[in-house]
N, C-alpha and C positions, 0 to 999 in steps of 0.2 A: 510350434509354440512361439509367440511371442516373446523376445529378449529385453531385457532391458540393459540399457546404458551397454551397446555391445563393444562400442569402441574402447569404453573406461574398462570392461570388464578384461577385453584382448592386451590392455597394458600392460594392466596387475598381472594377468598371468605368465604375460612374457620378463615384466621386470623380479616376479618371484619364482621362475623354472629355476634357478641357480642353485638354489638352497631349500628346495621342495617343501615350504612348508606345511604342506598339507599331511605331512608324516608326525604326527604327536603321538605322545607315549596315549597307550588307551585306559579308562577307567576300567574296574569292574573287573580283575583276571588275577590269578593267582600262579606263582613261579614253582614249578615243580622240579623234578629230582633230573639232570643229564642235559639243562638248557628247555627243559619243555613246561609249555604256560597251559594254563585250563582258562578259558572265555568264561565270564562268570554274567554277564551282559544277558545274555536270551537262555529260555530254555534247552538247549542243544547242549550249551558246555561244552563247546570244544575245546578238545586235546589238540594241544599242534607242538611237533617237534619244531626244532630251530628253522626257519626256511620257508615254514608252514602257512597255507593262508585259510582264515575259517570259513564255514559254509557261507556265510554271506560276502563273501571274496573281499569282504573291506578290513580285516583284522588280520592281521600279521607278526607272525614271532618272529621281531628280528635280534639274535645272540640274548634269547633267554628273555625277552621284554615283548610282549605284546603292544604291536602301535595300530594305530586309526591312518590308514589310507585315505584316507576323504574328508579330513578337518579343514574346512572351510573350500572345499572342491565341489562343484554344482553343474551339474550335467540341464538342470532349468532354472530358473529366473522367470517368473509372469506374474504378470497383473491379470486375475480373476475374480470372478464373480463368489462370495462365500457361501450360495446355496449349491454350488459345482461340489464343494467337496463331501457332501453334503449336509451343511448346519442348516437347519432350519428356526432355530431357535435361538441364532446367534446373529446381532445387529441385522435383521434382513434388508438384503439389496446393498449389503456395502462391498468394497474392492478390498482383496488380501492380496499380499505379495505372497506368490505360494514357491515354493523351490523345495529342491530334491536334491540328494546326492544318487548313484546309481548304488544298482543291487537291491536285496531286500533277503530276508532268514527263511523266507519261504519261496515253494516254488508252485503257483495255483496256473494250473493247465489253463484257464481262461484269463490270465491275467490283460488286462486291455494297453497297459503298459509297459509291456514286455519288452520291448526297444530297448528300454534304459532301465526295468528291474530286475531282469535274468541275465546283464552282463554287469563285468567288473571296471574298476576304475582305468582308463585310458584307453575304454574300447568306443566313446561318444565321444565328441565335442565334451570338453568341461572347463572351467572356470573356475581362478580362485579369486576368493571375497570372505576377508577377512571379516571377524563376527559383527565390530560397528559399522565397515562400510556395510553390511547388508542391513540393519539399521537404519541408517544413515541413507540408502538407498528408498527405503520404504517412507522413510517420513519426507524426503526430497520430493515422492509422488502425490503426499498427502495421504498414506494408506494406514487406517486404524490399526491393522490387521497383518501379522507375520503369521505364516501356515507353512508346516512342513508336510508334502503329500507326494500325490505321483505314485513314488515308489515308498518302503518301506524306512518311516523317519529313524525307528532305534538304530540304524548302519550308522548312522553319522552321531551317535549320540553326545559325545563330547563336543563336537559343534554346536547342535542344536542347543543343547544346554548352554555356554555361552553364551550364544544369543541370544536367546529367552532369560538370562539374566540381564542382560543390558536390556532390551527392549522392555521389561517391565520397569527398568528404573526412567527410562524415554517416555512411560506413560503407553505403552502399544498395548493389545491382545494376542496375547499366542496362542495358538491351536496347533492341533498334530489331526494328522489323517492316519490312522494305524491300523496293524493287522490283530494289534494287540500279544505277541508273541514275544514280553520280555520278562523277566525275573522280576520280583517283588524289590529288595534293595532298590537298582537303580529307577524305575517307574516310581518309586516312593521319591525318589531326591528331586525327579523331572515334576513332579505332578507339584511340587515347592512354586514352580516359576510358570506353571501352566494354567492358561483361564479355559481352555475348551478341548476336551479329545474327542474325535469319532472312530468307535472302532468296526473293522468287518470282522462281522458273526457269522462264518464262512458258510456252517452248516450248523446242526444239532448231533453230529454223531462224530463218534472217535474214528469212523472206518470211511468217512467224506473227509476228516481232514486230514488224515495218514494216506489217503490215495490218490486227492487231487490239489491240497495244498503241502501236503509233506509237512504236518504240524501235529499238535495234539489238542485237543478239545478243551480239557483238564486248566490246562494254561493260561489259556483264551478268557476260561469263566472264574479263574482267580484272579485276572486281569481287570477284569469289570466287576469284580466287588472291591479292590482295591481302589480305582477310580471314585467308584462310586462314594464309599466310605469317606475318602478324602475331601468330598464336597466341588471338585472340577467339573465344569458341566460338561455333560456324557451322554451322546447321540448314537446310533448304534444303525449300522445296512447291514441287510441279508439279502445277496443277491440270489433270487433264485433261479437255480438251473435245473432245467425241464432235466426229468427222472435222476437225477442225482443227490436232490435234497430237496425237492418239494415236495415229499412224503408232506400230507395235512397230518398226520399221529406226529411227526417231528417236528414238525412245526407252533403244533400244539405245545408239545414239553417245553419249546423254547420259549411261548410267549409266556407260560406258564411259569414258569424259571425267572425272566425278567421279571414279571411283578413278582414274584417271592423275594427274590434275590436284591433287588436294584429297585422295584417301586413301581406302580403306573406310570407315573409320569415322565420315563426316560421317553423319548423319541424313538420311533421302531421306522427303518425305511427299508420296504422291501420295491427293489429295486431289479427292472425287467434287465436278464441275459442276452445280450448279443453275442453270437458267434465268434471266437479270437481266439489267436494260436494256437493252440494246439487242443484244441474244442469246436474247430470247424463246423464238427461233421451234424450237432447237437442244432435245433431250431432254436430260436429268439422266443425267450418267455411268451404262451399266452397270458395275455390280458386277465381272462379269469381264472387262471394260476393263481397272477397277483390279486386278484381282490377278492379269492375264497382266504389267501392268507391275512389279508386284511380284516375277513369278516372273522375269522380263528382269534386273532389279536383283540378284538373289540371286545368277543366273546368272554377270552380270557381276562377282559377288565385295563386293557391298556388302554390308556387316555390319548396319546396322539402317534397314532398312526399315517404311514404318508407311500404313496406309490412313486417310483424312480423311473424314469427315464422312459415316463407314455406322459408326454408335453400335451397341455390340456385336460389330463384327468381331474376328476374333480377330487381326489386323493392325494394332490397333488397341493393343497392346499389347507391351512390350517382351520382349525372350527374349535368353538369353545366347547368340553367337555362338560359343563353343565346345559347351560342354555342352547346349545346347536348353533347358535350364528359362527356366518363367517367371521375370521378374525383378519385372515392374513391369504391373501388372492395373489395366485401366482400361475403363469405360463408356462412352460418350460423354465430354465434357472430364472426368469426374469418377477420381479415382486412386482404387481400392479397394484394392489390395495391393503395397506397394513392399518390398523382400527385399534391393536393394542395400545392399551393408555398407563402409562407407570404401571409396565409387566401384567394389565391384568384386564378382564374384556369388557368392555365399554357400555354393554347391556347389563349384565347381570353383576359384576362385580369380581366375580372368581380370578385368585390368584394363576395367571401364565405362568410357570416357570421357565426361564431362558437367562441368557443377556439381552437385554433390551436394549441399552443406555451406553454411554461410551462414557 
């Protein structure tokens, strides 16, 4: 990955090792009986005695007080592209500052980022950058766009949310890349200062996310009506992985589910498997894996469907829902031809819904 400002960033963090600020007391926990705290943050709730560090190894009881290990601490820093994480519906073709802290609340045997989301704070390269220098960093590049992604944004939630409060009063756009695996409360106070989430929709079963993400399904889908309800605009990947969740019957309930639950018009990106960690052994999605899922989703009445990670598909690209024209022509993350006019399609007149505009 590309860094930015590496030398500014080596400063900060040598001029604040003294006093480790990256240790803040955490939101979202509750002090129980003999020094031990319950995580109130994601679904898990951890219990942790004094000493204690919680499954997403950034939360720590320290003498009865729960703190955030990774408050303004960032294992990446880059400048990318915003169809990478994948919005497609959100400014196309513009640059986001996207950054991570490490770790994540889950643990998905294919994760492609596993480098920096299966380990804990001081096992990468990290960096600290206090919440306006990261600000202050993005609009110094000219980027409309703060994105927290990579790994799993809710670890760092007390940062992020600082941030995204000053960056909306700077005039920026926040987005989150998420797994969607946090409690109603604090998702309700984040989604206050958030213009864009994308969540992964792992699978469609409790028994694919208990075996190769370590989550719960339940969660996930009161995650995205919650979103939803809020008004924050909401994209949504299904990565499919050859015999583990490409059941078409599961696939089906899902797309099925979204339009009842959340409406046609959310974004559906079903997105081809490569091989990674500890999923080696599994081949890279076929092609028409992804576009029987595609033809399931249309089936179901969902309005813009999109294939991931086969550069060139013509799935790959946006179409108006009424009239069929192209709207929005794209190669791999790269946008070649965008035709949307004030959110809406140039022939026929039909309302896009996205962000369009800055």
């Amino acid at each position: 990955m590309r860094y930015l400002g590496v030398i500014f960033l080596l400063l900060v963090n040598g001029l604040s090792s003294q006093y480790a600020p990256w240790i803040r007391e955490a939101k979202y926990y509750k002090k129980l009986d003999d020094n031990y705290v319950q995580c109130l943050l994601c679904p898990r709730k951890c219990m942790l005695p004094p000493g204690a560090t919680g499954f997403c190894r950034n939360r720590k009881n320290i003498d009865g007080k729960l703190y955030t290990l990774v408050y303004g601490r960032l294992c990446a820093v880059n400048i990318d592209i915003i169809e990478k994480a994948p919005f497609y519906h959100v400014l196309p073709g513009s640059k986001r500052l996207a950054c991570a802290a490490v770790s994540c609340n889950l643990r998905c045997k294919y994760c492609q980022n596993w480098h920096i989301s299966q380990v804990g704070p001081g096992e990468v390269p990290e960096y600290y950058i206090p919440p306006e220098e990261l600000v202050k960093i993005a609009k110094k590049y000219g980027l409309k766009i703060i994105c927290f992604t990579y790994t799993e944004p809710t670890v760092c939630y007390e940062y992020m949310l600082d941030v995204f409060k000053i960056a909306k009063k700077e005039g920026l756009i926040t987005t989150i890349v998420s797994n969607g695996y946090i409690n109603p409360e604090p998702l309700k106070e984040l989604l206050k200062y958030t213009d864009a989430i994308k969540i992964d929709l792992k699978g469609f079963t409790e028994d694919f996310y208990r075996e190769v993400s370590m989550g719960d399904l339940k969660s996930v889908l009161r995650t995205l009506k919650i979103i939803k309800k809020s008004g924050v605009w909401l994209e949504i990947v299904n990565l499919v992985v050859p015999t583990l969740n490409d059941n078409p019957d599961d696939i089906r309930r899902m797309c099925e589910w979204i339009r009842d639950s959340l409406g046609p018009d959310v974004p559906v990106h079903f997105t081809r498997f490569h091989p990674d960690y500890k999923l080696t052994n599994l081949p890279a999605t076929p092609i028409k894996t992804l576009e029987r899922a595609v033809k399931i989703a249309k089936e179901a009445g969902l309005h813009y469907v999109y294939i991931g990670n086969v550069p060139g598909h013509p799935y790959n690209n946006t179409y108006c829902p009424y009239c069929g024209k192209l709207l929005i022509r794209r190669v791999g993350l790269t946008v070649l031809e965008n035709h949307i006019k004030d959110g809406k399609c140039p022939y026929c007149g039909h309302k896009i819904p996205g962000l369009w505009s800055f």
